[in-house]
Each structure stands twice: as structure tokens, then as C-alpha cells.
Legacy VTK file of the C-alpha trace (Angstrom):
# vtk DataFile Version 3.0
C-alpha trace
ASCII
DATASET POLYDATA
POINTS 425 float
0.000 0.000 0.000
2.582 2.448 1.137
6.240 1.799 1.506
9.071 2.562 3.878
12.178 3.438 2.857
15.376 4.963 3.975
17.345 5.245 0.449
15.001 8.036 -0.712
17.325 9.445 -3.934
15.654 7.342 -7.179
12.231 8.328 -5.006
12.583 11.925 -5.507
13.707 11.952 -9.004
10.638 9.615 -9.684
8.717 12.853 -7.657
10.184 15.325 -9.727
9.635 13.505 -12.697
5.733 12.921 -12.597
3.530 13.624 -15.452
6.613 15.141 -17.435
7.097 13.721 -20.780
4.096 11.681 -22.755
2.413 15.037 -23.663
3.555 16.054 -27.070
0.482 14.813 -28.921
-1.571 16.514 -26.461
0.747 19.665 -26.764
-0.395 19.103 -30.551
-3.619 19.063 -29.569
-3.693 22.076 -27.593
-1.876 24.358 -29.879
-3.987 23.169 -32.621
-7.272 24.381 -30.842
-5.871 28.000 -29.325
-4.485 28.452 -33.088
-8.067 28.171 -34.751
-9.628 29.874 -32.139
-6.935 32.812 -32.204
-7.617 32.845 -36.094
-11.373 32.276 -36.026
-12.473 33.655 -32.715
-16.310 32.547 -31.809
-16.728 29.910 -34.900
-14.030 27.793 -33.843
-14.707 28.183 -29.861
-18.059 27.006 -30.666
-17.117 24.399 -32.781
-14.784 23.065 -30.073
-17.570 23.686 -27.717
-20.029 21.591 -29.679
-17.585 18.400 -29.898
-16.097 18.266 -26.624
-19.130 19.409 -24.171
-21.506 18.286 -26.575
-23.961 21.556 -26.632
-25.153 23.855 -29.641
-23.233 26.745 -28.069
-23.145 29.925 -29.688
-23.303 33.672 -29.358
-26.477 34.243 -28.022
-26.244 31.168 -25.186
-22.155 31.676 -24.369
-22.790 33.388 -21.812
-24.997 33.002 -18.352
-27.478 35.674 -17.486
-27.268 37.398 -14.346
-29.863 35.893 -12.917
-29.056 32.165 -13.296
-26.255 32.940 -11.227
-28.403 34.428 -8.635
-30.679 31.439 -8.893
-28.105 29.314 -8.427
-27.020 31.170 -5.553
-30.734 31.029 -3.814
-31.055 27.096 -4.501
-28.043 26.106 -2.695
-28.786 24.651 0.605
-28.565 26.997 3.777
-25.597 24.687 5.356
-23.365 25.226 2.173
-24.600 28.872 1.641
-23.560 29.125 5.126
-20.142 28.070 4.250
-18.872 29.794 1.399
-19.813 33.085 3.349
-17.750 32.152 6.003
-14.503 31.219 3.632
-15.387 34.128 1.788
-15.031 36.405 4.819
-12.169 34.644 5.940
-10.311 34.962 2.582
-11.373 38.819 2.467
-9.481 39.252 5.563
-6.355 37.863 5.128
-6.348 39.100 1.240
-7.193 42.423 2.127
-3.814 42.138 4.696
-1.954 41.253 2.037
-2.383 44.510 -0.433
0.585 46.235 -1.996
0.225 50.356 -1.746
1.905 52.813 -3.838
5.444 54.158 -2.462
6.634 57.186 -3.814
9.690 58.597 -1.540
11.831 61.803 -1.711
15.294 61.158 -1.329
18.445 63.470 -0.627
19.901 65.823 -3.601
16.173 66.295 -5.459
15.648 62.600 -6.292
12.055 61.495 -6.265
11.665 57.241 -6.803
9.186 54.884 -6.134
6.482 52.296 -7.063
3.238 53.094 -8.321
0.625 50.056 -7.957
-2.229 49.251 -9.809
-4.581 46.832 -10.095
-4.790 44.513 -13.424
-7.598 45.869 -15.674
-9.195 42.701 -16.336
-8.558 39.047 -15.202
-9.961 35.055 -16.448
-10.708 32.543 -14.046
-10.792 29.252 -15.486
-12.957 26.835 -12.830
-13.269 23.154 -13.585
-17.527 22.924 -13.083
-17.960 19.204 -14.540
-18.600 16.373 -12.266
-16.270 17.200 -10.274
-17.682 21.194 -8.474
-15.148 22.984 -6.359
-16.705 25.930 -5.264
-13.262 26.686 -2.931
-11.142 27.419 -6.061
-13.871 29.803 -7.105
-13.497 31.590 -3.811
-9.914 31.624 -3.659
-9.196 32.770 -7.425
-12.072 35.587 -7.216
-11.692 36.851 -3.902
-8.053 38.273 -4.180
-8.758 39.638 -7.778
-12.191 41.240 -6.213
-9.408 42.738 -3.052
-6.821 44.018 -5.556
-9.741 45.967 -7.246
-9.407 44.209 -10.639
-12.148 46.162 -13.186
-13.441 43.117 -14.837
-13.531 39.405 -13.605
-14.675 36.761 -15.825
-14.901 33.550 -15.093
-14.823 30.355 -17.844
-16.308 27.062 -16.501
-17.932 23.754 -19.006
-21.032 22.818 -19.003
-20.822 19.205 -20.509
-24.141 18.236 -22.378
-24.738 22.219 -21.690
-25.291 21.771 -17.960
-23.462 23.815 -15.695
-22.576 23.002 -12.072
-25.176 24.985 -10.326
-22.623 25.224 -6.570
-19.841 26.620 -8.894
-22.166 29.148 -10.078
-23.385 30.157 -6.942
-20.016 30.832 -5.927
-18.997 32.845 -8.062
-22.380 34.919 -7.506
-21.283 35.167 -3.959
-18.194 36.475 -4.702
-19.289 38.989 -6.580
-18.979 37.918 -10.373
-21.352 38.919 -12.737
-19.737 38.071 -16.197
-19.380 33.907 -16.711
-19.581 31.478 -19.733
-20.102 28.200 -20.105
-16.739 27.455 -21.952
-14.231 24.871 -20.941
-11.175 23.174 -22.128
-7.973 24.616 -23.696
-10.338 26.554 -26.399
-11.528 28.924 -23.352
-8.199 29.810 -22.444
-7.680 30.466 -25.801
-10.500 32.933 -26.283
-10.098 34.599 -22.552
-5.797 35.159 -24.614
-6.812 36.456 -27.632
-10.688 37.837 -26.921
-13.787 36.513 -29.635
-16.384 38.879 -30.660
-18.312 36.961 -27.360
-15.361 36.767 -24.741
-13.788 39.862 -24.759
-9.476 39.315 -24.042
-8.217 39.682 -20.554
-4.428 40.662 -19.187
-4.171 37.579 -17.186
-5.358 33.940 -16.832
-5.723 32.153 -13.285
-6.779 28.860 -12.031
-7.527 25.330 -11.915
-8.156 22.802 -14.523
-7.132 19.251 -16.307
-3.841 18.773 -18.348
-5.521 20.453 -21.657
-5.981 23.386 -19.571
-2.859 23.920 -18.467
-1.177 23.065 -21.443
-3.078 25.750 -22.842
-2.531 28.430 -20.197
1.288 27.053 -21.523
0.908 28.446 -24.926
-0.799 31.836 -24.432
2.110 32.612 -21.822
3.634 36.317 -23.258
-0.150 37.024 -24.668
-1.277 37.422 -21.587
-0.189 36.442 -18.386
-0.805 33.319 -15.838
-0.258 31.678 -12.365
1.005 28.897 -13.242
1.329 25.329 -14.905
-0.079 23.456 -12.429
0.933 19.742 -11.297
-0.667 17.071 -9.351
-0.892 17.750 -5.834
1.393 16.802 -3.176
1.581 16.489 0.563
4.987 15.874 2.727
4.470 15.777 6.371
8.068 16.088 8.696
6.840 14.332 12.264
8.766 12.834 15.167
7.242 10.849 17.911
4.865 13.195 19.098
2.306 12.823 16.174
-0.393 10.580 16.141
-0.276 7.894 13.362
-3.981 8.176 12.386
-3.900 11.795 12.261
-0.774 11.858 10.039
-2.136 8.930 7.987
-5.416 10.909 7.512
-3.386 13.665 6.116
-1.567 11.832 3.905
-4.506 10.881 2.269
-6.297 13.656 2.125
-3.893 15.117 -0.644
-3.333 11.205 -2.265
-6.983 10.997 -3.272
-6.973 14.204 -5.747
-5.157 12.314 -8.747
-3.295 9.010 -9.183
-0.004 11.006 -9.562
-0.595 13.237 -6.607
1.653 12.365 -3.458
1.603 12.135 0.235
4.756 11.374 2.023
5.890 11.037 5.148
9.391 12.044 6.400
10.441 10.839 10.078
12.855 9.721 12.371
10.780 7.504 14.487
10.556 3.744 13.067
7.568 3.575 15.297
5.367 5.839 14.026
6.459 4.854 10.262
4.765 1.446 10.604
1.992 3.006 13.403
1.328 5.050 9.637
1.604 2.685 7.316
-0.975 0.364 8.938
-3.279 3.142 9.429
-3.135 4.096 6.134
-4.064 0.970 5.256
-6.801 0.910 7.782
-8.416 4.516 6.236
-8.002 3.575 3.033
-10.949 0.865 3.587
-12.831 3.498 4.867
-12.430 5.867 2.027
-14.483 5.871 -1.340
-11.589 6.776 -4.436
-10.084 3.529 -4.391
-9.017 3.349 -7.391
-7.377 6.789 -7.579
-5.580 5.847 -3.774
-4.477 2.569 -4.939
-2.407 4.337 -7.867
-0.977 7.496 -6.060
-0.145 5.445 -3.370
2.024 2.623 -5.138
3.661 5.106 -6.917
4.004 8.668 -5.359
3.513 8.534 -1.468
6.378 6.910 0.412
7.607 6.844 4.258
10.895 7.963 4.389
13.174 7.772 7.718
16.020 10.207 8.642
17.841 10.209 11.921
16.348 13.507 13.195
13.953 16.437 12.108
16.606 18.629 10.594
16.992 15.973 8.129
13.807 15.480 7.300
13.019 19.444 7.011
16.749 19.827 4.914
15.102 16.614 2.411
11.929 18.638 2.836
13.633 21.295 1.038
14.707 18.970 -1.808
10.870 18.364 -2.742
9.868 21.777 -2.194
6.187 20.094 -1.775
2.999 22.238 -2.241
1.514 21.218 1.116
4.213 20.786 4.037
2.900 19.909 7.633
5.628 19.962 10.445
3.631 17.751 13.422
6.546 17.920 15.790
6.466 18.900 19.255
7.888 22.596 18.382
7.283 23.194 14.657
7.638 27.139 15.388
11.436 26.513 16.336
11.790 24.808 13.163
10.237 27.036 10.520
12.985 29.340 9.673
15.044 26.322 8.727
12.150 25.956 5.789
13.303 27.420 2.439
10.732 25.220 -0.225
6.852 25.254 0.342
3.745 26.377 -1.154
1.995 26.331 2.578
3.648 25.455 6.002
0.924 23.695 8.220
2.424 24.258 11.970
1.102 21.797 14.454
-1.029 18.885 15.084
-4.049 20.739 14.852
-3.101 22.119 11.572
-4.064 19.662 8.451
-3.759 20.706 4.981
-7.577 20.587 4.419
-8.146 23.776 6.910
-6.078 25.489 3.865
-8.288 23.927 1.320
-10.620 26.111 2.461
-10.997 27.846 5.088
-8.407 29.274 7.079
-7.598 32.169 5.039
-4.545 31.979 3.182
-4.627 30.644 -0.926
-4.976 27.051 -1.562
-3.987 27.825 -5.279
-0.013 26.992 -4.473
2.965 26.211 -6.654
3.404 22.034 -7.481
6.106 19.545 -8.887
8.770 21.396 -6.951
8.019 25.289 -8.043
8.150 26.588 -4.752
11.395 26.890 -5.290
10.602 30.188 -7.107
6.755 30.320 -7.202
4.580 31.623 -4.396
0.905 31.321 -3.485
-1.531 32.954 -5.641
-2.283 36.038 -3.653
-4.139 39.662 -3.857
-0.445 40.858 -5.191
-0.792 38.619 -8.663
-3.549 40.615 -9.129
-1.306 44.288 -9.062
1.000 45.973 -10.889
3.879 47.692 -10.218
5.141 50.603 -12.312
8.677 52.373 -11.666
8.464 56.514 -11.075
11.518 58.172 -10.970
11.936 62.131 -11.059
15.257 64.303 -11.004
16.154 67.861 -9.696
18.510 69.488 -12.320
21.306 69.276 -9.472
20.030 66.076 -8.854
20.379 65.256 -13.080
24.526 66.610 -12.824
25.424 64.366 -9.448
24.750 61.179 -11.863
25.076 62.619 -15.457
28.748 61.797 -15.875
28.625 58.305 -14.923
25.536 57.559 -16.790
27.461 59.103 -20.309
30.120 56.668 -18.989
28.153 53.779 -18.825
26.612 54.085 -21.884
29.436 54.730 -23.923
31.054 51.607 -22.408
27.892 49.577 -23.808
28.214 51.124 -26.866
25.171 53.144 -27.195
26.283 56.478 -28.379
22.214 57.492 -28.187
21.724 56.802 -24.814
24.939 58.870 -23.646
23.773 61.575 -26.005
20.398 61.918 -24.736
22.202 63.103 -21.020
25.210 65.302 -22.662
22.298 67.696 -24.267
21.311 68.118 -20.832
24.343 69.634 -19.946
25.081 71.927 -22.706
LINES 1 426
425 0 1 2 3 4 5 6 7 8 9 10 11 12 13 14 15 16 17 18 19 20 21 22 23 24 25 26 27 28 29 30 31 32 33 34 35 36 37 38 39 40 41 42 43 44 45 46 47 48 49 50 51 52 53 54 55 56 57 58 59 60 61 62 63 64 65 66 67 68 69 70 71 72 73 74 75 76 77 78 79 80 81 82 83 84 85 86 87 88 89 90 91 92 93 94 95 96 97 98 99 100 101 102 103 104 105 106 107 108 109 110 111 112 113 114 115 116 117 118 119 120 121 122 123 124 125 126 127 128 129 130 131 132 133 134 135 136 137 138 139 140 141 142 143 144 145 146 147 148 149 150 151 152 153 154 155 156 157 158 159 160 161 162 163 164 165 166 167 168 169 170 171 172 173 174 175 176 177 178 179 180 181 182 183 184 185 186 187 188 189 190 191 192 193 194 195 196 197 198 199 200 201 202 203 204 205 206 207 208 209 210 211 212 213 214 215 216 217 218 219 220 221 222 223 224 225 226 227 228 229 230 231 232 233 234 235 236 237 238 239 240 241 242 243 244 245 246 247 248 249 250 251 252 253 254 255 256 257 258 259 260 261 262 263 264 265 266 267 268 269 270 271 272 273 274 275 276 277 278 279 280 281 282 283 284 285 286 287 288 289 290 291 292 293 294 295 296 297 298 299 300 301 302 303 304 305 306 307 308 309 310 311 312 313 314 315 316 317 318 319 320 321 322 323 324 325 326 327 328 329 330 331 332 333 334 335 336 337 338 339 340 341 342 343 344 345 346 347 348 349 350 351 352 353 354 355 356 357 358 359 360 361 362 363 364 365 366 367 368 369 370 371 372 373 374 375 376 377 378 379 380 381 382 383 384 385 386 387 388 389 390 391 392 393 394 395 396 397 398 399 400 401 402 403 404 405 406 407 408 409 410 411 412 413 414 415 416 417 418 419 420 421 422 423 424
């Protein structure tokens, strides 16, 4: 079911490996699609639409009125209604904590420099709504772009056999969304990149979706921008002795059961708890209704790995640079600043990974297959700008002008040096 090891180096290139390679006819595939839609605009994203979700789509159904999403709001239970106002406020919170503000300072000698920030003028959510609803991602892709103060947030989502998930669209009426089509697939990041006469173009592309999708958020990268390529998602949980096996073996699955290459894995230096885990794990996973998907990430993804101590396991930590990273030790606070690769650091017993799924108030939309090495957390901030302002005094102009004619003519760029010696005539 799941294995323990202690010779954990072919392991994590296996890790580091997963779901690379085998997608060049899919690439094909993709690039195919966002070319005829780029070229055609609406005929060939309704063309797609037709053969893939299986719907007569066209201009005058693309798009969902305003009040279907309200409707869809208003027939949601009163339990879940109740809960995607509390993540919502929650996410609000923290998001609104996050905000860059402009910073325009006045330094000595007549030199005025700083950093003007703006929010993006218009952004594309793309949220998975077939079978599978997760009215969290909505939430946590639409909040911060809602915080930053974003103009104009669409949202793309499928409706296979022209059927829309009813709790995705009553998220995103909750959060405050007012402009969403029933597009999916790589042909609705395609149209959200280049605009159709139906889906106007947006500066930048967020959020979840299946390998087509992100592939295609791949090839409109430069037209507009993204978050990321997201990869399956990943777990790795540093405990010592003080954990509790069915807590940690809970955890482990929690993240195992998104996608057969998705990974949970274990890093300790007690042998005890390694086999207390891998016999729970066995235990839950009788309990637990993906099977199928379990059985595969399991065998090939999750592992139990022991080190001789916690610095170890947090320095092999590092290695993976996991998207989800629990430390369930008895002082995980004395241990953080030793962690340099994570998407989210989960401090405590009391702290699983699912309270980020959704509620506790930071992003769940986090960097995968080892990014965190230089991605971060979707956040208010990927929704802002920054623009450089810079203004000189004419004394200010002379303290620099010489060295700037000097470093210009050492690059060769007689213009550049030029443009500063008229100054000083």
C-alpha cells in the first residue's frame, strides 16, 4: 500500500519527474485548438464547444445571465450557503492584509523614486464545473482579484451536455462575479488570450483545470499572463514521535486521493510511528471511497521515508519543495525558519492541509512539482501591478550625469549617452 524506505534518492527523481514527458500529442492538440480559435475567434470556440461538451453553443447562449447565477445562488442549501460566506469572509481578511500600496519617496539631492501600484484591468478565471464542483477554487481565485480591485472578472467554466454546475455558479455569484460562460477546455483559455467577438481578451489567466488546460494556459504565456502550470498535488508531512499515526495517515490521504499522480509522504525519524502510519493508512483507506485513484498514487508517489532527526527530514523537505508541508513535531515554530521550499507550512497537530483547502484564510492555489522553489501562493499581489516613477532635480540630473554618459558609452550606445550630454550643454 505504502512503503518505507530509507534510500530516498531514485524516489525523488521519480517525484520530480511525474507527469513530465508523454504530452507532445496533447501539446499538438492544444496548440492546434488556441491556433483556430486565435484565427477564427467565436466559430471555432463554438465548434470546439459543440464536440467536446456536446452543446449547440453559440453567441447568443455563451454566456450566463445574471440571474441564473443568482438562482443558483438562492437554490443552494442553507448549510453550504452558510459556508462559502464564512470562507469568503475569511479569505477577504487575510487578502485584504496582504495589499501592496503605492510608495513614492523623496530622497536626498532632489531625487524622487518609487512604485506606483495598480490593479490589473481585467482578469480570467478558469474553474473546472464538470462532475467534479469545487466551489473553494472559485473563492480563492475571485476573492483576491475582487481585493486588488481588478475592473473586470470573468470567469470560464464547461457545461458538458450544456449543464453547468449549479454550486460553482453560486459561488462565483457570492463572490461577486457577474460576467461567466459556459466554456471549458484549452479553447476557453484560448478565447479569454486572444478575446472573440463573445469573450472579450483579458491581461491575465488564473486557475484550476485538467492537463488540456494547463497546457493551454502554456501556450498563451507572453499574450497574456498566468499563475502557473499546475501539477498534481502533493503532501509531505516532517513528524517525530509526538504525532499521532492516524492523524498523520489521515493527512496523507487527504492530498493522495486528488489524482493518481498526486503524493503524500511522510518524512520521520521515528521507526515507530512509520509502521503506526503505514498500517493506518491501510486501515483509512478501507474506509475511504476513491479507491481506485488511492491505490495508484499510493504505489507510486507517497512513500515513508526515515532520517535520523527532524533537521533531516526538514533539509530533504527542502529537496521536494512540496505544495503542502505539515511539520507535526512537538515545536514546529522553532523549526520554521530552517524551511526554504513550500507552497503552505501547516504548523502543528491541529493544523491539516484541508483547513487550507478552504478555510483558514490563506490561498490554496499553491505552486506544485517542486516550483516553490521560485513560485509563491496565488495572492491579492498577482492581481497588481507595479510601475517604476523616478523624477530628477537638475542638481540632482549633474550628481549622476557623468557616470551615466560613462556607462553608456562603455555599452556602446552612443544614443543613450547623447540623450544626457544635451542636458548639460
Amino acid at each position: 500500500m505504502i512503503e518505507i524506505i530509507e534510500d530516498y534518492r531514485a524516489f525523488l527523481e521519480s517525484v520530480k519527474k511525474r507527469g513530465a514527458g508523454g504530452d507532445e500529442g496533447r501539446s499538438a492538440v492544444v496548440r492546434n485548438i488556441c491556433e483556430t480559435v486565435r484565427q477564427k475567434g467565436d466559430e471555432a470556440l463554438f465548434s470546439w464547444t459543440r464536440q467536446f461538451d456536446r452543446w449547440p453553443a453559440d453567441e447568443t447562449n455563451v454566456r450566463f445571465p445574471e440571474e441564473a447565477l443568482e438562482s443558483a445562488w438562492e437554490g443552494l442549501s442553507d448549510r453550504l450557503k452558510g459556508l462559502l460566506i464564512l470562507a469568503k469572509e475569511r479569505i477577504i481578511a487575510f487578502q485584504t492584509k496582504e495589499l501592496e500600496t503605492s510608495r513614492i519617496g523623496i530622497e536626498p539631492g532632489g531625487e524622487i523614486l518609487g512604485t506606483k501600484v495598480e490593479a490589473l484591468d481585467t482578469v480570467g478565471l478558469y474553474v473546472p464545473g464538470g462532475s467534479a464542483a469545487y466551489p473553494s477554487s472559485v473563492l480563492m481565485n475571485a476573492l483576491p482579484a475582487v481585493v486588488a480591485g481588478v475592473r473586470r472578472v470573468v470567469i470560464c467554466t464547461p457545461a458538458p451536455d450544456g449543464v453547468a454546475n449549479p454550486v460553482v455558479l453560486g459561488a462565483a455569484w457570492i463572490a461577486g462575479i457577474r460576467e461567466v460562460y459556459k466554456i471549458g477546455g484549452a479553447q476557453a483559455i484560448a478565447a479569454m488570450a486572444w478575446g472573440t467577438k463573445s469573450i472579450p481578451k483579458v491581461d491575465k489567466i488564473t486557475g484550476p483545470g485538467n492537463i488540456y488546460v494547463a497546457l493551454a494556459k502554456k501556450e498563451v504565456f507572453g499574450v497574456v499572463g498566468i499563475d502557473s502550470i499546475a501539477g498534481p498535488s502533493e503532501i509531505l508531512i516532517v513528524a517525530d514521535d509526538s504525532a499521532r499515526a492516524d492523524w498523520v495517515a489521515a493527512d496523507l490521504l487527504s492530498q493522495a486521493e486528488h489524482d493518481p499522480l498526486a503524493g503524500g509522504i511522510l518524512i520521520t525519524d521515528s521507526p515507530k510511528l512509520a509502521k503506526a502510519v503505514k498500517s493506518e493508512v491501510t486501515r483509512l483507506y478501507g474506509e475511504l471511497s476513491r479507491k481506485e485513484i488511492l491505490a495508484q498514487s499510493l504505489q507510486n508517489y507517497s512513500k515513508i521515508i526515515l532520517v535520523h532527526d527532524a533537521d533531516e527530514g526538514i533539509a530533504l523537505a527542502n529537496a521536494f519543495a512540496p505544495e503542502h508541508l505539515e511539520l507535526a513535531l512537538k515545536e514546529p515554530l522553532a523549526k520554521l525558519s530552517q524551511v526554504k521550499n513550500a507552497g503552505a507550512v501547516f504548523l502543528g497537530h491541529y493544523t491539516p492541509e484541508a483547513l487550507g483547502d478552504y478555510l483558514a484564510g490563506p490561498n490554496h492555489v499553491l505552486p506544485t512539482g517542486g516550483t516553490a522553489r521560485f513560485f509563491s501562493p496565488l495572492s491579492v499581489r498577482d492581481f497588481q501591478k507595479r510601475t517604476s516613477v523616478l523624477s530628477f532635480t537638475e542638481s540632482a540630473f549633474r550628481n549622476l550625469a557623468q557616470a551615466v554618459i560613462d556607462f553608456a558609452e562603455e555599452e556602446g550606445l552612443d544614443a543613450h549617452a547623447r540623450s544626457v550630454k544635451e542636458r548639460l550643454k
